[in-house]
C-alpha positions in Angstrom: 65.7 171.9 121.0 65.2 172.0 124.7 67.7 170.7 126.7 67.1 167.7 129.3 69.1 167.5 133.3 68.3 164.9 135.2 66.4 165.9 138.1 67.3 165.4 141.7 64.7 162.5 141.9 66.6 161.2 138.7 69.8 161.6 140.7 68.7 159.4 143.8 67.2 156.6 141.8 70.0 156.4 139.3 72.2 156.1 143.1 69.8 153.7 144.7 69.7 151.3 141.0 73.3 151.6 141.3 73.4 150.1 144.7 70.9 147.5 144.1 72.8 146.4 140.6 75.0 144.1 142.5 73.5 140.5 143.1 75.2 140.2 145.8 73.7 143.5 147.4 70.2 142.6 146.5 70.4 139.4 148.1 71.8 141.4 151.2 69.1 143.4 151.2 66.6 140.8 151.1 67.6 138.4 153.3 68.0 141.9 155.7 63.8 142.5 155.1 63.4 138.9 156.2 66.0 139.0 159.2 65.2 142.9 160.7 68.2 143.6 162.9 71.0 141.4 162.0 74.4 142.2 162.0 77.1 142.1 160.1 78.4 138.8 161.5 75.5 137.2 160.2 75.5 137.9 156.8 79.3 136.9 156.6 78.0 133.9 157.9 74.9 133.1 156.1 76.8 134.7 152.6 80.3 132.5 153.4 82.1 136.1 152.1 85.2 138.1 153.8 83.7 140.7 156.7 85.6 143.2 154.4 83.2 142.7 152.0 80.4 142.0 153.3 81.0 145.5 155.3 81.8 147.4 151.9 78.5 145.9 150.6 76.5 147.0 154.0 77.9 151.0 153.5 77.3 150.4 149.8 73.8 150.4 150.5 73.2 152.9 153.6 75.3 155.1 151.1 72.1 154.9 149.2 70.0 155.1 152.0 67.8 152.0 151.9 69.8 150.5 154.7 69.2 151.9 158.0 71.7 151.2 161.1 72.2 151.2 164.5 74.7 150.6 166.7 74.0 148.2 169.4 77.2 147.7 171.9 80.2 146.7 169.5 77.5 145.4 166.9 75.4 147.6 164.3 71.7 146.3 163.6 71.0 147.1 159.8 67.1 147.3 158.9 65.7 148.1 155.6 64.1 151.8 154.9 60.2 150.7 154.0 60.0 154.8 153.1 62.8 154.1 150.6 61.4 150.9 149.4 58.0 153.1 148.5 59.8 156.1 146.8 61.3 153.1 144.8 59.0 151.3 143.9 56.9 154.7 142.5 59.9 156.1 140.6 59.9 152.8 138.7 56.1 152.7 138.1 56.2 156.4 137.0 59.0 155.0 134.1 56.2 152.8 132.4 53.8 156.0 132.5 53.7 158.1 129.1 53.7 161.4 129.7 51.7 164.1 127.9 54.1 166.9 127.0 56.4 166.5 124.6 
């Protein structure tokens, strides 16, 4: 029997799923694509959640590198990686594919 390791691919995604399987996260992330540049102020804001948390959410997600930041003065802008959303949204297409060996 052969044996299966996950590949490195299988590695980021399964880190990337892992960050977006929070609600919380993914409704970070998506009010980040409509609000390019915001900061962490207004998401505590717009959310109604502790900084603290808000903050561990924010690293949460440029741990898995679909957050992009940079610092502006005291504040850091947060954008969303387009690249990363791509490479995403392959990976998962390339689950519903059958592949031919076996």
């Amino acid at each position: 029997m052969e044996s299966i390791t996950p590949s490195p691919e299988d590695e980021r995604l399964a880190i990337l799923l892992q960050a977006l399987g929070n609600p919380m996260r993914l409704a970070i992330l998506r009010y980040i694509t409509h609000h390019p540049g915001c900061i962490c102020n207004d998401l505590v804001v717009r959310f109604n959640r502790a900084q603290a948390t808000v903050s561990q959410h924010l690293a949460t997600l440029r741990r898995a590198n679909v957050l992009v930041a940079e610092r502006d003065g005291q504040a850091t802008c947060y954008w969303v990686d387009p690249k990363q959303i791509v490479w995403l949204q392959h990976r998962l297409s390339d689950l519903g594919e059958p592949t031919t060996s076996r």
